[in-house]
Backbone atoms as SQL, in Angstrom:
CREATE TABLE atoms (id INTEGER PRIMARY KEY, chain TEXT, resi INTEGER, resn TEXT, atom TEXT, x REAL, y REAL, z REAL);
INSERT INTO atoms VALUES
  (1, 'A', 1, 'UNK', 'N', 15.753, -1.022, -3.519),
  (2, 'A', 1, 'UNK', 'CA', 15.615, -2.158, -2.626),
  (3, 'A', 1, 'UNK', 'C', 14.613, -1.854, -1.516),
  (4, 'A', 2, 'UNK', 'N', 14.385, -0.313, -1.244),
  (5, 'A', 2, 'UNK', 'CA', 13.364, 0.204, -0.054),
  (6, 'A', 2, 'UNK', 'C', 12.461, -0.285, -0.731),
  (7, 'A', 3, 'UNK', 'N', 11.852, -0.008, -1.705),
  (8, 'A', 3, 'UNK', 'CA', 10.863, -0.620, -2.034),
  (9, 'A', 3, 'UNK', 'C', 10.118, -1.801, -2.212),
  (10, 'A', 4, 'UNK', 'N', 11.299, -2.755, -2.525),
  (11, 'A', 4, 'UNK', 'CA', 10.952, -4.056, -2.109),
  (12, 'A', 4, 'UNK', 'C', 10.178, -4.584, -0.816),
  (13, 'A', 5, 'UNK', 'N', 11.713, -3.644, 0.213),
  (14, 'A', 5, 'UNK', 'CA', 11.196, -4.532, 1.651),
  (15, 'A', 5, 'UNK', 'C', 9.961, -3.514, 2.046),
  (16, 'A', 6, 'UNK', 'N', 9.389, -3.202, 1.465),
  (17, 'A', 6, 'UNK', 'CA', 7.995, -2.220, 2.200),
  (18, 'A', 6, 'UNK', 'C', 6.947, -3.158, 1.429),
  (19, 'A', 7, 'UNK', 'N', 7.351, -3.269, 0.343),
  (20, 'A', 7, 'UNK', 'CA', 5.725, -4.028, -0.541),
  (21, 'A', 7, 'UNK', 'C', 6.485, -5.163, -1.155),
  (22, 'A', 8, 'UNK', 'N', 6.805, -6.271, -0.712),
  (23, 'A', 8, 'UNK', 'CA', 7.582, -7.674, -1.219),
  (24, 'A', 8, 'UNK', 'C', 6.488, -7.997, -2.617),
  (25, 'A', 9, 'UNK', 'N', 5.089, -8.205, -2.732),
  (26, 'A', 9, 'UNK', 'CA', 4.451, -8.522, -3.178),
  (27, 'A', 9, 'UNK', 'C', 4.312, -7.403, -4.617),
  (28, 'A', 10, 'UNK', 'N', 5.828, -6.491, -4.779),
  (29, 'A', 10, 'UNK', 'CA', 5.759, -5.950, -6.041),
  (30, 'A', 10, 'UNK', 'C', 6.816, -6.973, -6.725),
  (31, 'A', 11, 'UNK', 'N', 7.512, -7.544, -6.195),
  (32, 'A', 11, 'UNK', 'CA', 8.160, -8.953, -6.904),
  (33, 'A', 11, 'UNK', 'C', 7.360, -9.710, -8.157),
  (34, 'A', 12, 'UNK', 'N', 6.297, -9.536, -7.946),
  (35, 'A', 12, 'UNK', 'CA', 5.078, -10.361, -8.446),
  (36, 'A', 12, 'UNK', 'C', 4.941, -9.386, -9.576),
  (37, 'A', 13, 'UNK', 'N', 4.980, -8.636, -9.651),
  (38, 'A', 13, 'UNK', 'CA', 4.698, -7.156, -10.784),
  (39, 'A', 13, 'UNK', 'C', 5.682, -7.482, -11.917),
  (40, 'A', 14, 'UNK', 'N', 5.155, -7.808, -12.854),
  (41, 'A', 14, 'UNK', 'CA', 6.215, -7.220, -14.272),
  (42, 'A', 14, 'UNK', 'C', 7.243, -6.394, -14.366),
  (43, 'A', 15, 'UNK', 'N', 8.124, -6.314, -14.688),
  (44, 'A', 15, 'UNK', 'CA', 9.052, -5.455, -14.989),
  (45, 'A', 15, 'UNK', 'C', 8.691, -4.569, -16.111),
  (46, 'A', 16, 'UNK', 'N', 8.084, -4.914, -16.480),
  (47, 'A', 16, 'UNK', 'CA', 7.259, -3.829, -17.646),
  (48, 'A', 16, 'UNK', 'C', 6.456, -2.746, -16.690),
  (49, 'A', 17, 'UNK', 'N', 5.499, -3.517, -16.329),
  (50, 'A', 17, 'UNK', 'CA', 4.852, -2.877, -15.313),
  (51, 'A', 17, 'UNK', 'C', 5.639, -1.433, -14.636),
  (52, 'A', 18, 'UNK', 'N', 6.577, -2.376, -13.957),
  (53, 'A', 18, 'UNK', 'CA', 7.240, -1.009, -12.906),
  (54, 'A', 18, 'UNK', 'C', 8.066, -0.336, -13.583),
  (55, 'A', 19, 'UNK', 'N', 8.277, -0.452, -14.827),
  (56, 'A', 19, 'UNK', 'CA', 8.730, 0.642, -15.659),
  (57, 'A', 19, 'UNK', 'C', 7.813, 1.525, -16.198),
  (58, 'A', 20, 'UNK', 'N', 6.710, 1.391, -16.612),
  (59, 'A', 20, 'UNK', 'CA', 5.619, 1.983, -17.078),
  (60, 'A', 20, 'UNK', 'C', 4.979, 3.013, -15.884),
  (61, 'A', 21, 'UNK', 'N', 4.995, 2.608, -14.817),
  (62, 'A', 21, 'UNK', 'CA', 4.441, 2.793, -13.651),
  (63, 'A', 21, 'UNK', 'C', 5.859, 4.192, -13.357),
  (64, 'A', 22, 'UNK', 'N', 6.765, 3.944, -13.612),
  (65, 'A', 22, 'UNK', 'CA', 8.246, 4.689, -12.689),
  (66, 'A', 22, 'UNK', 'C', 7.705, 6.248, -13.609),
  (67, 'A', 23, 'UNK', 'N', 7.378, 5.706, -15.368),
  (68, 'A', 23, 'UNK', 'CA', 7.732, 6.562, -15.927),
  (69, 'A', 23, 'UNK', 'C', 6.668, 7.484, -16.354),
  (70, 'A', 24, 'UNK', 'N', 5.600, 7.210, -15.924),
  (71, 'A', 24, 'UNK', 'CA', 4.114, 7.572, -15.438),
  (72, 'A', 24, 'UNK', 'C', 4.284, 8.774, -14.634),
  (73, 'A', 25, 'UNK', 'N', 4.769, 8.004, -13.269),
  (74, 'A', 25, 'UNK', 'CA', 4.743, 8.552, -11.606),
  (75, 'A', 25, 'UNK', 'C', 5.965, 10.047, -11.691),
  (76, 'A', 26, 'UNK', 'N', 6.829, 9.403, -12.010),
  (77, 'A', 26, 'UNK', 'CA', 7.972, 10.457, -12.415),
  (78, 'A', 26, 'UNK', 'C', 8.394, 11.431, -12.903),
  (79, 'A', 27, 'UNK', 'N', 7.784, 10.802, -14.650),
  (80, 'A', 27, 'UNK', 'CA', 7.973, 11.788, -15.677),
  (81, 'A', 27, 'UNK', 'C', 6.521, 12.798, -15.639),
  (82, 'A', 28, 'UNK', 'N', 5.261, 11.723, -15.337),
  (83, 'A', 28, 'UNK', 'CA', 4.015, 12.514, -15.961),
  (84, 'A', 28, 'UNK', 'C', 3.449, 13.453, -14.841),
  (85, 'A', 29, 'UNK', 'N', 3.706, 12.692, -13.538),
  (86, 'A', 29, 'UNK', 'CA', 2.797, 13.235, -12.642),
  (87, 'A', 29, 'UNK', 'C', 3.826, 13.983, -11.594),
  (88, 'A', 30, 'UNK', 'N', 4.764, 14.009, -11.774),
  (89, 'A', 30, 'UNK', 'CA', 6.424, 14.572, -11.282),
  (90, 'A', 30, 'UNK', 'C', 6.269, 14.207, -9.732),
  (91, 'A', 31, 'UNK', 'N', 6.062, 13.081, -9.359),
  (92, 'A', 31, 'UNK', 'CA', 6.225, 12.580, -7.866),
  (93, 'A', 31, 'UNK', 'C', 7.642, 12.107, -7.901),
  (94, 'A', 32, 'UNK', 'N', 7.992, 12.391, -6.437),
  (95, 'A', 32, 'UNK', 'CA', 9.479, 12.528, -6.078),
  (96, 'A', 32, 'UNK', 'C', 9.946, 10.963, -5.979),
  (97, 'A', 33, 'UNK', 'N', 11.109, 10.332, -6.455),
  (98, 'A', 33, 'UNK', 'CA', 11.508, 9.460, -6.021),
  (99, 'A', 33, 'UNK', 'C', 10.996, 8.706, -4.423),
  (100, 'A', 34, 'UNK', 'N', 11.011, 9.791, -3.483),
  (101, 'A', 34, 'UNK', 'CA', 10.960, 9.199, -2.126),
  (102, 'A', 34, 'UNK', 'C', 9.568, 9.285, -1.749),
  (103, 'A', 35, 'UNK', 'N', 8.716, 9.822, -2.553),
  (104, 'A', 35, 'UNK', 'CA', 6.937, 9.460, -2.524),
  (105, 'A', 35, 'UNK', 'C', 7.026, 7.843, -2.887),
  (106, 'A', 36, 'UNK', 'N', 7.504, 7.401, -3.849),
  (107, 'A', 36, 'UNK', 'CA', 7.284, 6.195, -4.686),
  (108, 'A', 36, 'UNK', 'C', 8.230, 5.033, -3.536),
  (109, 'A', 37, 'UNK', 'N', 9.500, 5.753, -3.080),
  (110, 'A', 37, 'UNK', 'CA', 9.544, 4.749, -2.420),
  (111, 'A', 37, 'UNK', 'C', 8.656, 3.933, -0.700),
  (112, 'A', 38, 'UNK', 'N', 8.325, 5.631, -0.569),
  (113, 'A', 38, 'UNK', 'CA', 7.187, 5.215, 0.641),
  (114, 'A', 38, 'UNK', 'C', 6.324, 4.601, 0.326),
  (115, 'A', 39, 'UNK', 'N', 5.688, 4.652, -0.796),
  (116, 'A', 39, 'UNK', 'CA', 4.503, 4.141, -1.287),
  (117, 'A', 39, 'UNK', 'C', 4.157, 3.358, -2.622),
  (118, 'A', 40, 'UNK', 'N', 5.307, 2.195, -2.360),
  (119, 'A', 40, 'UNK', 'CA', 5.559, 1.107, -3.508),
  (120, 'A', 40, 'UNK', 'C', 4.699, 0.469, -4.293),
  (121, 'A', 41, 'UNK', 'N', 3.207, 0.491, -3.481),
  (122, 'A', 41, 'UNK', 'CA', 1.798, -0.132, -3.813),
  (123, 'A', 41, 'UNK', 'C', 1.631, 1.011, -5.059),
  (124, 'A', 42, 'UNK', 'N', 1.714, 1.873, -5.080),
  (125, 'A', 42, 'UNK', 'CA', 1.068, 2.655, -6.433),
  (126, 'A', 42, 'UNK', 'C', 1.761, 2.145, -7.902),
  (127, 'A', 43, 'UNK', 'N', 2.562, 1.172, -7.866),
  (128, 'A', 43, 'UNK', 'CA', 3.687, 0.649, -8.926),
  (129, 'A', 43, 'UNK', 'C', 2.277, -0.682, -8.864),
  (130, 'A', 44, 'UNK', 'N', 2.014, -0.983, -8.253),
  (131, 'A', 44, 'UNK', 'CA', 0.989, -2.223, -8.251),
  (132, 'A', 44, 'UNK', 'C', -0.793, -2.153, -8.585),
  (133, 'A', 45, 'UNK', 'N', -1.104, -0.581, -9.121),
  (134, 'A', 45, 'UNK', 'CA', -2.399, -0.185, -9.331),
  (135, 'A', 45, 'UNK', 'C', -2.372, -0.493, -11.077),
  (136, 'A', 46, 'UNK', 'N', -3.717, -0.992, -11.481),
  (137, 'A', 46, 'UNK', 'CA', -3.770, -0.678, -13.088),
  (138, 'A', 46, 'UNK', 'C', -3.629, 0.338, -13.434),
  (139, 'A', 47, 'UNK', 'N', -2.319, 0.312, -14.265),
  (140, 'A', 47, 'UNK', 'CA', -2.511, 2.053, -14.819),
  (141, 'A', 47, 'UNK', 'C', -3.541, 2.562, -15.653),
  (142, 'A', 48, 'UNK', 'N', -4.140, 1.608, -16.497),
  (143, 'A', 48, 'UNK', 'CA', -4.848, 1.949, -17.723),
  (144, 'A', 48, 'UNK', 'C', -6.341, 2.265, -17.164),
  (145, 'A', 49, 'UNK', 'N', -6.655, 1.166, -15.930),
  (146, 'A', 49, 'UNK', 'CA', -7.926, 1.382, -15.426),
  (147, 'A', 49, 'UNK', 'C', -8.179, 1.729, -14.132),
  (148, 'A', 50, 'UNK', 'N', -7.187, 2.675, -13.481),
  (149, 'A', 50, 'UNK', 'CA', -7.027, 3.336, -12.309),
  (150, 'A', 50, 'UNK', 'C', -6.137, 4.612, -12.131),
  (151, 'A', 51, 'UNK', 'N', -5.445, 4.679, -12.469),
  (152, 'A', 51, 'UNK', 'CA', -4.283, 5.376, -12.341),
  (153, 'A', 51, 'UNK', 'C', -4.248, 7.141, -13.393),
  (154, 'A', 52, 'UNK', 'N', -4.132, 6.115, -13.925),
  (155, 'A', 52, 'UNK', 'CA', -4.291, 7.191, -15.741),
  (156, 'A', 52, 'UNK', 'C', -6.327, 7.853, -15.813),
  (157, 'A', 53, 'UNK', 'N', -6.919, 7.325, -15.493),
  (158, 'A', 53, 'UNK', 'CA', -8.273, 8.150, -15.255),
  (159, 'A', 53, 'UNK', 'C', -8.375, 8.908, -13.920),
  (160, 'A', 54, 'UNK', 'N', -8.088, 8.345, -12.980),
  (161, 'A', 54, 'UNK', 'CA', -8.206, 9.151, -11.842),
  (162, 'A', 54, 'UNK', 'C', -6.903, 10.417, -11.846),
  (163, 'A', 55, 'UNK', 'N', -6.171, 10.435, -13.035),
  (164, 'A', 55, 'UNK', 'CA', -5.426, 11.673, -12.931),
  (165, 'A', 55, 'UNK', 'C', -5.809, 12.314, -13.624),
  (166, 'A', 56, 'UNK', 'N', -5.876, 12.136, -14.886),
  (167, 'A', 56, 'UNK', 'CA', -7.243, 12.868, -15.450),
  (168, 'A', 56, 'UNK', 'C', -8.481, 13.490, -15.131),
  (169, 'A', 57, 'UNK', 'N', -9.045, 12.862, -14.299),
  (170, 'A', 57, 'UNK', 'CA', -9.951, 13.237, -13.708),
  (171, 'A', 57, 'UNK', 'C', -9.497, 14.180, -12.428),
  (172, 'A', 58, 'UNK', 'N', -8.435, 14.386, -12.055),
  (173, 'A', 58, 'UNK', 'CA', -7.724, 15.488, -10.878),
  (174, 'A', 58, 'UNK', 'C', -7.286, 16.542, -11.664),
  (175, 'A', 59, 'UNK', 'N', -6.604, 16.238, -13.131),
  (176, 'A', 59, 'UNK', 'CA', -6.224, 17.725, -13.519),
  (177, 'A', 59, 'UNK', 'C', -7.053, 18.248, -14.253),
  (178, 'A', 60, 'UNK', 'N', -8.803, 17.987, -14.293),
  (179, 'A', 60, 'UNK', 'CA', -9.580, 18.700, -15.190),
  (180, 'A', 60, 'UNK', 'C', -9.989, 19.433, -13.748),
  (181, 'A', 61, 'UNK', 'N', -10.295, 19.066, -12.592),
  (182, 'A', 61, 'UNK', 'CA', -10.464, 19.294, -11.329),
  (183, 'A', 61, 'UNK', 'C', -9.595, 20.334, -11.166),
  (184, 'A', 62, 'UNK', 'N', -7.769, 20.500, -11.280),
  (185, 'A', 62, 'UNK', 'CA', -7.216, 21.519, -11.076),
  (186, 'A', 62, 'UNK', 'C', -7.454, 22.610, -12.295),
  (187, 'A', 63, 'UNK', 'N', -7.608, 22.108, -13.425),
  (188, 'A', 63, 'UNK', 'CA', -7.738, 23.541, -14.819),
  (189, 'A', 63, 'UNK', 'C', -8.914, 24.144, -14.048),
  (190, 'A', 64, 'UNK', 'N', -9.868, 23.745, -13.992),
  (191, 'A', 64, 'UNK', 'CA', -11.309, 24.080, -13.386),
  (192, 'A', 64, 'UNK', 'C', -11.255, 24.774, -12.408),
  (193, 'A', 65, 'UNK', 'N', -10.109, 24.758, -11.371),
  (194, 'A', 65, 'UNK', 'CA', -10.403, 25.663, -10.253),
  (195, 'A', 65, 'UNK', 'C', -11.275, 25.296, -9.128),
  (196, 'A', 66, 'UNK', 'N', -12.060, 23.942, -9.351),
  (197, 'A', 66, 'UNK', 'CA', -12.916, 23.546, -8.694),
  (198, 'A', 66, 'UNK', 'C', -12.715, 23.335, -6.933),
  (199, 'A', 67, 'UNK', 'N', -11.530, 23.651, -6.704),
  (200, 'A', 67, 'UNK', 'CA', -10.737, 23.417, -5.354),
  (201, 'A', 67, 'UNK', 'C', -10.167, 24.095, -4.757),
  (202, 'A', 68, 'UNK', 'N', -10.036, 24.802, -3.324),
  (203, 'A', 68, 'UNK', 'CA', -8.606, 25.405, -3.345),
  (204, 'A', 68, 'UNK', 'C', -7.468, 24.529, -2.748),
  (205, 'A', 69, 'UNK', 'N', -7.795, 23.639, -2.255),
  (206, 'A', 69, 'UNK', 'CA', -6.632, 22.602, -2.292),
  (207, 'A', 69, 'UNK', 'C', -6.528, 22.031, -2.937),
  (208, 'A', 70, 'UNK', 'N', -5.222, 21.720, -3.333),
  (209, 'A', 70, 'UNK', 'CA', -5.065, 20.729, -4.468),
  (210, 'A', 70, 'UNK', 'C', -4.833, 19.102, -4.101),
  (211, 'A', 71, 'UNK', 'N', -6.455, 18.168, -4.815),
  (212, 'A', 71, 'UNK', 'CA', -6.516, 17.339, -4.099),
  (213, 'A', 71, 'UNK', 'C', -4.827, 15.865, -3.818),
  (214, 'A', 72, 'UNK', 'N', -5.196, 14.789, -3.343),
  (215, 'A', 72, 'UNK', 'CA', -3.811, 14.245, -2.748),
  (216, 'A', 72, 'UNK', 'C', -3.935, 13.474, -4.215),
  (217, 'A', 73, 'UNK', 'N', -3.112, 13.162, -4.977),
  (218, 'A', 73, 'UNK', 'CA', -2.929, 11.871, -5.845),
  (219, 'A', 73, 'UNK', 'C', -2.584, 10.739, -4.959),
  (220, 'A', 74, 'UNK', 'N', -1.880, 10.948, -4.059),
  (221, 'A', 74, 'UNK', 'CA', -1.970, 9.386, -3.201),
  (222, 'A', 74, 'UNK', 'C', -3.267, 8.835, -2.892),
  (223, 'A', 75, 'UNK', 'N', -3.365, 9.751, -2.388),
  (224, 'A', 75, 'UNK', 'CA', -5.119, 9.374, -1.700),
  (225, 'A', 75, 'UNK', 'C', -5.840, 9.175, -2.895),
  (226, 'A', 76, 'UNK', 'N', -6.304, 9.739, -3.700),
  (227, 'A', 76, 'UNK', 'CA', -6.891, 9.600, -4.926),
  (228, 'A', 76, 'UNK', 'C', -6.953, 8.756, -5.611),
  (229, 'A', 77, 'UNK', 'N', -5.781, 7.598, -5.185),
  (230, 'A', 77, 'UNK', 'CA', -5.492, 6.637, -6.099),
  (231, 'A', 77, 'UNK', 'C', -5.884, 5.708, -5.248),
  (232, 'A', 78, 'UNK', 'N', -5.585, 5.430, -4.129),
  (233, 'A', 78, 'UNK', 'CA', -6.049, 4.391, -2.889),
  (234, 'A', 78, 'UNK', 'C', -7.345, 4.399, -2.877),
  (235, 'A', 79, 'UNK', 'N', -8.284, 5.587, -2.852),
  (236, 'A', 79, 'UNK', 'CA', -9.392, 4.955, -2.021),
  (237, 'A', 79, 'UNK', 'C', -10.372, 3.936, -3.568),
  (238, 'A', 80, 'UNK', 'N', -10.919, 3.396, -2.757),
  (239, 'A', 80, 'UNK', 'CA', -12.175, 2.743, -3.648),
  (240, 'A', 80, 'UNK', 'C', -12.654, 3.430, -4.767),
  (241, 'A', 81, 'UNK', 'N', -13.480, 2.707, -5.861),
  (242, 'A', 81, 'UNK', 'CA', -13.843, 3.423, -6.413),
  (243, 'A', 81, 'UNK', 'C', -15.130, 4.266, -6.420),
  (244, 'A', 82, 'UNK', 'N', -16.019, 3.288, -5.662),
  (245, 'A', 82, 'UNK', 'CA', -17.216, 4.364, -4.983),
  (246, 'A', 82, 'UNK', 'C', -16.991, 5.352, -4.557),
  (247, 'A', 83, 'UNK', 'N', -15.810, 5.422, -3.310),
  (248, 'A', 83, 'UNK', 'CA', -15.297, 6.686, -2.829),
  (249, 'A', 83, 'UNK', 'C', -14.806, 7.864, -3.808),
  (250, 'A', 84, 'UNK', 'N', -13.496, 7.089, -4.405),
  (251, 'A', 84, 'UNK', 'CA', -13.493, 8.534, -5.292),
  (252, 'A', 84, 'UNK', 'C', -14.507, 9.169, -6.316),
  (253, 'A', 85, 'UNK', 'N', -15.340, 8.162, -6.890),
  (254, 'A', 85, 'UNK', 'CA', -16.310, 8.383, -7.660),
  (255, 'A', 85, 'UNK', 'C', -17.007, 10.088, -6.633),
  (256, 'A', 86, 'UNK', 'N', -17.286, 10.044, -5.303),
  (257, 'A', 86, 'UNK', 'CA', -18.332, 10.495, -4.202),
  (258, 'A', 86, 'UNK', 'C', -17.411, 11.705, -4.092),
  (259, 'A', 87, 'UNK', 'N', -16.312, 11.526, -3.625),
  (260, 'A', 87, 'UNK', 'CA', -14.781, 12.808, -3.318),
  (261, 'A', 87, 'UNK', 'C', -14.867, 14.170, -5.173),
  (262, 'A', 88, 'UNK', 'N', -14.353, 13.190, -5.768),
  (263, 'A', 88, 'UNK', 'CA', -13.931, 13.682, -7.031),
  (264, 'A', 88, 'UNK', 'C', -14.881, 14.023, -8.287),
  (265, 'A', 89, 'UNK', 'N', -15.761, 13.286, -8.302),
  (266, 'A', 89, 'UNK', 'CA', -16.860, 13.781, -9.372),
  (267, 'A', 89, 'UNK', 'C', -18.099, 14.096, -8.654),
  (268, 'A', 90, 'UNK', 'N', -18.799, 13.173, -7.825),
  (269, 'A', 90, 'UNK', 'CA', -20.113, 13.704, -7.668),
  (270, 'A', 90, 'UNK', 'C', -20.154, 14.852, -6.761),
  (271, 'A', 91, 'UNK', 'N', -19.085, 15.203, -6.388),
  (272, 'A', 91, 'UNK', 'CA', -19.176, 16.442, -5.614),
  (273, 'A', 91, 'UNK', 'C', -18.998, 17.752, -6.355),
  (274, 'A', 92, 'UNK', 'N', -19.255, 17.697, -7.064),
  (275, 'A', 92, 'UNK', 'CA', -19.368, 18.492, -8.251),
  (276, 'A', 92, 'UNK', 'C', -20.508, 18.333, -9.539),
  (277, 'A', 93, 'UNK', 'N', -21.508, 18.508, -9.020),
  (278, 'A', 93, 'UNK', 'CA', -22.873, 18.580, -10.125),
  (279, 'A', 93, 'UNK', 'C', -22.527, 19.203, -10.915),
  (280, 'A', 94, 'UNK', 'N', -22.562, 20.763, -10.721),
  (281, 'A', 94, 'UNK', 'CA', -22.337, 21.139, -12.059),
  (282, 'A', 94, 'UNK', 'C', -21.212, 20.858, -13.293),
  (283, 'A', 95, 'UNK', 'N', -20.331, 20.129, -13.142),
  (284, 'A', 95, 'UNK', 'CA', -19.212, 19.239, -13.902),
  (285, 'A', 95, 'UNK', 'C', -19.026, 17.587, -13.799),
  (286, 'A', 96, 'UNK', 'N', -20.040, 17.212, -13.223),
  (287, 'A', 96, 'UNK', 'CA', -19.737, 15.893, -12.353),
  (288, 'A', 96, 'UNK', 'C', -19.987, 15.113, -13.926),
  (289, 'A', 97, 'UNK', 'N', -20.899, 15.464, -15.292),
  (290, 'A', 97, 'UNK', 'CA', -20.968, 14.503, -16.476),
  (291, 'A', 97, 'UNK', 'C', -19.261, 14.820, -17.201),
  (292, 'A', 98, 'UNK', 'N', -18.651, 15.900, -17.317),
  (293, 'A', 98, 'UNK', 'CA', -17.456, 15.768, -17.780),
  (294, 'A', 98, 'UNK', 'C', -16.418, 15.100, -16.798),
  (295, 'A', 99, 'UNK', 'N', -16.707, 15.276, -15.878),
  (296, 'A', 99, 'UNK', 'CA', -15.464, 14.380, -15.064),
  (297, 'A', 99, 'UNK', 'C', -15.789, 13.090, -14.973),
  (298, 'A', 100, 'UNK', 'N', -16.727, 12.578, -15.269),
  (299, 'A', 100, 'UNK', 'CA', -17.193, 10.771, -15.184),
  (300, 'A', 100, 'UNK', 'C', -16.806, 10.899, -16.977),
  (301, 'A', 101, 'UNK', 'N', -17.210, 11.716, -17.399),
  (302, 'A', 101, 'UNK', 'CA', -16.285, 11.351, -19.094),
  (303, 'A', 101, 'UNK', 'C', -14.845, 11.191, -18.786),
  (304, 'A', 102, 'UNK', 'N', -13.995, 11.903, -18.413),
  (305, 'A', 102, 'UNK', 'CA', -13.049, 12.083, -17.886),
  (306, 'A', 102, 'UNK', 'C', -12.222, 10.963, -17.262),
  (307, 'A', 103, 'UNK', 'N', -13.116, 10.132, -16.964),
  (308, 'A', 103, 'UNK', 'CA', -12.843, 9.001, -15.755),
  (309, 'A', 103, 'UNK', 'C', -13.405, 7.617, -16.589),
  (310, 'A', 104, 'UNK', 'N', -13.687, 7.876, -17.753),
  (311, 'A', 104, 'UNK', 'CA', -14.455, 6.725, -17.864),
  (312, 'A', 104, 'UNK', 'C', -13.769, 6.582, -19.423),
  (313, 'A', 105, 'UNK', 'N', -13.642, 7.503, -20.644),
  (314, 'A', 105, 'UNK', 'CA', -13.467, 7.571, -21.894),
  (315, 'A', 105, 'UNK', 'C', -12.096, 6.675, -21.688),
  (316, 'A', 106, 'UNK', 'N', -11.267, 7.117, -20.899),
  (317, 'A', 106, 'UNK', 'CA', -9.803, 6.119, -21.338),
  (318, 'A', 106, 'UNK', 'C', -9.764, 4.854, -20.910),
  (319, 'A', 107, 'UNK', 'N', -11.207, 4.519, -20.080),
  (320, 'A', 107, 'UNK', 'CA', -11.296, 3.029, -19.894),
  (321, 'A', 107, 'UNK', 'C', -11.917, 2.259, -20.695),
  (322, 'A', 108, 'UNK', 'N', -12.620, 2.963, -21.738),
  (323, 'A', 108, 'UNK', 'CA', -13.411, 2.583, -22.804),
  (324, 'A', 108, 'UNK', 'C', -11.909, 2.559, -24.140),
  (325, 'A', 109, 'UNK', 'N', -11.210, 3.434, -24.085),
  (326, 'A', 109, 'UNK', 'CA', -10.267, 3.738, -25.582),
  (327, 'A', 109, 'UNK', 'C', -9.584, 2.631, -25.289),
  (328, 'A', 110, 'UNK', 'N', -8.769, 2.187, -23.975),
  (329, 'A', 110, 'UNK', 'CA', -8.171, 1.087, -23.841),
  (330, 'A', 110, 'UNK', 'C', -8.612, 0.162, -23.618),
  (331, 'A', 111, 'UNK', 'N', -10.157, -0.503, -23.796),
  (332, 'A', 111, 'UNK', 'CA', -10.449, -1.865, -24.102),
  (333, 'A', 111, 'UNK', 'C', -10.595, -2.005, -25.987),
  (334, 'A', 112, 'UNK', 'N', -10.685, -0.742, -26.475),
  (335, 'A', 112, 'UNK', 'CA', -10.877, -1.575, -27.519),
  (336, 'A', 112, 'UNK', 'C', -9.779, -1.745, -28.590),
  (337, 'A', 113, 'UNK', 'N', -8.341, -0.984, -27.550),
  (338, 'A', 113, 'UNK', 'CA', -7.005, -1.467, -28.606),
  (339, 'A', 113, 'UNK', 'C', -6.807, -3.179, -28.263);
């Protein structure tokens, strides 16, 4: 119900949706119940064309070593896409064509199911 009264406008969301989204956030990316309830808007991002590439594109970033912090998935998922495009791939030349593969192939596999 926290979640409701923080983002009313997930009412509007499928129930498919926020199941897909719970079991994503939960199971795949192991964020805590009380991340998701602070931050109800991430149940309201495309998974197929936001969500699911820009994590992809963070854990080729963590195999890689490319960081010593490990960057925010909140943040990662919020900002724009110019921005993360600028944060997450182009800041990285020497990998920046596999991580725009990275970021881009599952937006291509899921238009053409």
């Amino acid at each position: 119900m926290e979640m409701f009264r923080i983002a009313p406008s997930l009412f509007r969301t499928s129930e498919k949706k926020i199941r897909l989204g719970l079991e994503f956030f939960l199971g795949t990316v192991k964020l805590t119940e009380s991340t998701l309830v602070q931050h109800p808007s991430l149940l309201m991002f495309s998974m197929e064309k936001r969500v699911i590439p820009r994590y992809k594109v963070l854990q080729l970033i963590k195999s890689k070593k490319l960081v010593k912090k490990e960057p925010s998935f909140y943040s990662a998922i919020c900002f724009r896409e110019h921005v993360f495009l600028e944060k997450y791939v182009l800041r990285f030349p020497e990998s920046a064509e596999e991580l725009l593969m990275a970021y881009k192939v599952h937006s291509l596999d899921v238009g053409e199911e």
